[in-house]
N, C-alpha and C positions, 0 to 999 in steps of 0.2 A: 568538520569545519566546512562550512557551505557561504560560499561571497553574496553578499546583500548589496541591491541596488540602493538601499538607505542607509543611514547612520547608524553603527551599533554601538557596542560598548565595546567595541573589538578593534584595532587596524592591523592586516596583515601586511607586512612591509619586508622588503628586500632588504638582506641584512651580508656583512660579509667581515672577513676579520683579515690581521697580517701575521700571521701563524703558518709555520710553517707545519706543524704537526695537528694543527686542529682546525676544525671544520664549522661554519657556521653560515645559512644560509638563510633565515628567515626570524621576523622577530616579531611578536606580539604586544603591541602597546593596550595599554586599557584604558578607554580612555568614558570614564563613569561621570557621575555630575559633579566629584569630588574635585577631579583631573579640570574637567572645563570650568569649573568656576577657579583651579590657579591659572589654569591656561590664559584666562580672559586674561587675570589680573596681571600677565608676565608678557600678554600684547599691547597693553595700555601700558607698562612702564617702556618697554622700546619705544611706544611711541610719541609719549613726553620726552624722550631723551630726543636732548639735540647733541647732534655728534656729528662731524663731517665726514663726506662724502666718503671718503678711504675707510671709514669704520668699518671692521666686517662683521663680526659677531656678539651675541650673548650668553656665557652661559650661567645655566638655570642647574644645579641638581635636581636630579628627577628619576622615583624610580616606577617609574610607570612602565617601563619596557624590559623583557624578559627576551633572552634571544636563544635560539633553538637548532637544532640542524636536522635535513632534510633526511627521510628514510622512507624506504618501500612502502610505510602505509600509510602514508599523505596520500592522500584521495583526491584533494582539491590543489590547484595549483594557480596562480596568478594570470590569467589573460597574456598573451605574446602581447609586448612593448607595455604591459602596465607594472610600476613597481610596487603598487598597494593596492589596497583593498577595503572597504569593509568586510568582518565575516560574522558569522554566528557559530556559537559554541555552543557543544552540547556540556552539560553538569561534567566536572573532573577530564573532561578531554586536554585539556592544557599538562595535566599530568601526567600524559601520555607521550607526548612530544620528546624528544631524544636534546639532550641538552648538551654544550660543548664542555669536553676535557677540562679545561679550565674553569676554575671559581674565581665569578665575575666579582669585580667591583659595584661601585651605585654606581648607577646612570646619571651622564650627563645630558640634557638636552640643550643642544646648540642652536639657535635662533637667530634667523638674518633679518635685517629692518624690515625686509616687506613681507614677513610673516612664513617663511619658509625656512625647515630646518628638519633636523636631525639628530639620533641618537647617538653617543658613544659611550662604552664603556671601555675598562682594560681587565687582562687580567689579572688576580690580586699577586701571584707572584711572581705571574712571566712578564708582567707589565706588555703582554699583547693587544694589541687595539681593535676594538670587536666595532662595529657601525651599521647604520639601516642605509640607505639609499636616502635620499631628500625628499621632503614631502610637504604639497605647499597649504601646512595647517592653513592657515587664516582663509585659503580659500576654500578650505572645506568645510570649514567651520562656521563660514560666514554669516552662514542663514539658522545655526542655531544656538552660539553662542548668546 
């Protein structure tokens, strides 16, 4: 896994869960032309919705994010004070990644009006809460949406 100053089909994002037995540290959204053309279409419904000021969120089901946990042969790591990333993958390395004790749920993706949000899932029988860090899609998306 190698970080890209440009847009990939990849974001590696800060991930963490409320488990007390299980581990989860980083998460992989994919995010292909499939993903950004629902993406657009779930930034243009936030933003026909009027809704006042206190509203916080949206959510979307979405299973575009796979979360993972962190082991000795992560090679690459995120920049001090950044919590994402573009990266580049090689064929089948995703397969490789160490995945958490638990069997997740679908993902939800939670979306705030100004285009910033986040993953959740749980899990399916501890009902534990797994999550990425925040990440301010619509600004990154901006210019290729």
């Amino acid at each position: 896994m190698k970080i890209s100053s440009i847009p990939t089909k990849h974001i590696l994002v800060k991930a963490n869960c409320q488990s007390e037995w299980d581990n989860c540290d980083f998460a992989l959204i994919t995010c292909d032309d499939y993903w950004k053309k629902e993406f657009k279409k779930k930034l243009e419904a936030i933003g026909s919705f009027h809704a006042p000021d206190s509203f916080l969120s949206f959510k979307f089901l979405d299973c575009s994010v796979e979360f993972y946990q962190s082991t000795e042969e992560e090679t690459e790591t995120l920049p001090e004070g950044k919590d994402w990333e573009f990266v580049n993958l090689e064929d089948g390395e995703e397969d490789l990644f160490a995945k958490p004790e638990n069997q997740l749920d679908s993902g939800l993706l939670i979306l705030y009006k100004n285009g910033s949000g986040f993953y959740q899932t749980y899990g399916k029988y501890s009902g534990e809460e797994y999550y990425t860090y925040e990440i301010p899609f619509k600004v990154i998306f901006e210019g290729i949406l």
